[in-house]
C-alpha positions in Angstrom: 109.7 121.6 87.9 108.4 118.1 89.3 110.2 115.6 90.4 110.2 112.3 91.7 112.3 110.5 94.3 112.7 107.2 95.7 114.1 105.9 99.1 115.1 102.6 99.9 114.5 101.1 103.1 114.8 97.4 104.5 113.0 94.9 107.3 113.2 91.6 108.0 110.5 90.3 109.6 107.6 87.0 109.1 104.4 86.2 109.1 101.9 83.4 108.7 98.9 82.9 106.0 95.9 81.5 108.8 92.4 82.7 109.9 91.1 81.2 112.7 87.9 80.8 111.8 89.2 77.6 109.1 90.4 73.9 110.3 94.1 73.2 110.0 93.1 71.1 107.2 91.6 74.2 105.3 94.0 76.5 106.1 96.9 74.2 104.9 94.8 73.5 101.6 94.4 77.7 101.0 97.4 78.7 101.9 99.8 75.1 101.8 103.1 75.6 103.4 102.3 79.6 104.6 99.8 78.1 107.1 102.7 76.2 109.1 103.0 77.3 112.4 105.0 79.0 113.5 104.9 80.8 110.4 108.1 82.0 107.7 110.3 84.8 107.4 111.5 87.6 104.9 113.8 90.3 104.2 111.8 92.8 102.8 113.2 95.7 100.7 110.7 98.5 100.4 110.6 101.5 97.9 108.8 104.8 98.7 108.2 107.1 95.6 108.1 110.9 96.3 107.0 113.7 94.2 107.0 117.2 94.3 108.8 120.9 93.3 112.4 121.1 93.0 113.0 123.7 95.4 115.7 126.7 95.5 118.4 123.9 96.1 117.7 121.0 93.5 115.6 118.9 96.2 112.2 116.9 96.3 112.5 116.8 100.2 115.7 115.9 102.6 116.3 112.6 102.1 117.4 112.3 105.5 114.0 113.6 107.1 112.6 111.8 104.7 114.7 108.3 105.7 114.1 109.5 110.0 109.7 109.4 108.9 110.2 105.8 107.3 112.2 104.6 109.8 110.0 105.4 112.5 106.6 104.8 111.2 107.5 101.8 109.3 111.1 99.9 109.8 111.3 100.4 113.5 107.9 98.9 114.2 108.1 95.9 111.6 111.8 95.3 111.6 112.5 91.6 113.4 108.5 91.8 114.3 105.7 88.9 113.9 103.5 90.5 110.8 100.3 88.9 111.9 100.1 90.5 115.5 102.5 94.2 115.0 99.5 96.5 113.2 96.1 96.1 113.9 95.2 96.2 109.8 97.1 92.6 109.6 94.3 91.3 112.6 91.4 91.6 109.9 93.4 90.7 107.1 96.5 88.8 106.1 99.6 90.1 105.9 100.3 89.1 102.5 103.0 91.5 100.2 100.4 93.8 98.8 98.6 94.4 102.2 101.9 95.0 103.5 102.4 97.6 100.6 99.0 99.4 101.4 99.4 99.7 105.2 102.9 101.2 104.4 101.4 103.3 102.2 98.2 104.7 104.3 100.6 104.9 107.3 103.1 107.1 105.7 100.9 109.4 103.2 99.9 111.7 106.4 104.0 112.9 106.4 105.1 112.3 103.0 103.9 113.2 99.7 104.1 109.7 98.1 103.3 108.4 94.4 104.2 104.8 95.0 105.0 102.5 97.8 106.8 99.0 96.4 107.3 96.0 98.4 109.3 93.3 97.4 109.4 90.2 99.5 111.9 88.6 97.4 113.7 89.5 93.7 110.9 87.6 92.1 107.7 88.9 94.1 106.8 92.4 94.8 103.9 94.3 94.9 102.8 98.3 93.8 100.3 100.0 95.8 99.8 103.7 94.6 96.8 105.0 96.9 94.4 104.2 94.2 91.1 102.1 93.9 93.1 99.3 92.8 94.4 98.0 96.7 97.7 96.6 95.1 99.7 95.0 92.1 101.2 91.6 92.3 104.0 91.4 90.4 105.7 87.8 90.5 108.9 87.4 88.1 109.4 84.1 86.3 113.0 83.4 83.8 113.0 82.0 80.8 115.4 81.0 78.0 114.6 81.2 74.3 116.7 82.1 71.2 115.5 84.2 68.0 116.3 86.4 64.9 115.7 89.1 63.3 115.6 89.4 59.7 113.4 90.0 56.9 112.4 87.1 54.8 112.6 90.3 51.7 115.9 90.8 52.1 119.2 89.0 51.4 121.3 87.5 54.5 124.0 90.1 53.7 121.4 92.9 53.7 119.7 91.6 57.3 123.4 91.5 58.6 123.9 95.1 57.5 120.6 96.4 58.9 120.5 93.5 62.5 123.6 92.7 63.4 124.8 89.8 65.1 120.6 89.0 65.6 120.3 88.5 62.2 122.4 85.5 61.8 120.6 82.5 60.2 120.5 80.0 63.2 119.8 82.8 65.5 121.0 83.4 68.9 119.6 83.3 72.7 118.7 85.6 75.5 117.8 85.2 79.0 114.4 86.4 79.8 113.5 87.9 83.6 
């Protein structure tokens, strides 16, 4: 029987949006405040999805061989580190969330069987990388408020109450979207 796992793991660590071959002026109008020198910081909380057999004991893997291969190919080098200079993948390309995801990813696949890597730089922007074609998804989460209900314009008020609920009450009611 298959199964997947996740572990949790955590860094803090920054980085800067720049190439060096644009002005200051062109790298502030691409990249606006993530070009300041000397660049901004983040507590990154990272996700690595593992799949495999159950084996003889109910277990993927050991979760803490698996934690000990994180810690030292990922949160030991990048914890309280400088993005732009720590790997040599972030000197040909920026160290944005989803590149971040796929180094993760490609430096980790050669000890672990992983599905997933996810990488969220803060609650509202994470990115997937799953070792596909597709380098990464950007996920960025916005909130909104908004009421509505439920009912069917066939049926009486009585009847929507009986088959809705509360959400079928005839000035509605709200929910907060995330």
């Amino acid at each position: 029987m298959e199964c997947i796992v996740n572990r949790r793991a955590q860094f803090s660590a920054s980085h800067r949006y720049w190439f060096p071959e644009l002005s200051e002026a062109e790298n502030i109008e691409k990249f606006g405040a993530c070009a300041n020198f000397p660049g901004h910081g983040h507590n990154y909380v990272l996700f690595v999805s593992l799949q495999g057999e159950l084996d003889e004991y109910g277990m993927v893997l050991n979760l803490s061989n698996v934690k000990q291969v994180i810690k030292r190919e990922v949160t030991n080098q990048l914890d309280f580190s400088y993005l732009n200079n720590v790997w040599e993948e972030f000197q040909e390309t920026l160290p944005t969330t989803e590149n971040i995801a796929r180094v993760i990813y490609k430096r980790l696949s050669p000890y672990l069987p992983i599905t997933r890597v996810q990488l969220f730089e803060h609650p509202q922007l994470w990115a997937d990388y799953m070792g596909n074609s597709m380098e990464a998804y950007l996920t960025v989460s916005t909130h909104f408020s908004a009421a509505h209900r439920l009912a069917s314009p066939k049926l009486s008020n009585e009847e929507n109450l009986e088959i809705y609920g509360k959400c079928a009450r005839p000035h509605g009611h709200g929910h907060n979207y995330h």
